[in-house]
Steps between C-alpha positions, in 0.01 A plus 500: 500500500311807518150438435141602562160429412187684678173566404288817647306792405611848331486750829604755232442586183831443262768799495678464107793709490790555184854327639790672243365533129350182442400290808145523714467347832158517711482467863179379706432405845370143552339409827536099587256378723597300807344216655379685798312779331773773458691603174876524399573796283749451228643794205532297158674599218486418145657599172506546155202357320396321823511852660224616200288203519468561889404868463239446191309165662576573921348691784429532833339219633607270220623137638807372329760223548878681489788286430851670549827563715550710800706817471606731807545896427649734767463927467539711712216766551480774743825383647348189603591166324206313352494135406242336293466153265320446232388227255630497161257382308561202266171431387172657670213273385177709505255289746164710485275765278478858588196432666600204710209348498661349130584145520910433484680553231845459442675711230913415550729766405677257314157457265404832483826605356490268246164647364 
């Protein structure tokens, strides 16, 4: 099964770009905090209407909870082969306020999409 679930803070703001005539996807960088003090850096990426809500309510420093799948890319760039993964987002629940100093809230994809 190919699974994740993290929780962490925007270390970017969200990147929304146009995929073919009719699809969005946005792409952020969430650092995950680690027991002894350090972070984890991870690129997420979500689309469609998920991709829109992310872009209109996120930004840097905003804490969210990301469930999703891993997915490995390989390019090539300056003759050198890169690797990266990424988290496909499944639902990103939205964890804190712009501010941060906001108590929780949690506003699902799956809710917000209904509205």
């Amino acid at each position: 099964m190919n699974s994740v679930s993290l929780i962490g803070n925007l270390a970017t703001e969200v990147e929304v770009r146009e995929v073919g005539s009719d699809r969005k996807v946005a792409s952020f960088l969430l650092a995950v905090g680690r027991g002894d003090g350090g972070a984890d850096f991870v690129w997420v990426s979500a689309w469609d209407r998920q991709a829109e809500l992310c872009a209109e309510y996120l930004g840097k420093g905003r804490r969210v909870g990301v469930d999703g799948r891993l997915k490995s890319r390989t390019w090539e760039q300056e003759g050198r082969r890169r690797d990266a993964v990424e988290v496909v987002a499944r639902r990103v629940d939205f964890l804190s306020g712009p501010d941060r100093e906001e108590a929780a809230e949690v506003i699902p994809f799956e809710a917000a999409a209904a509205s």
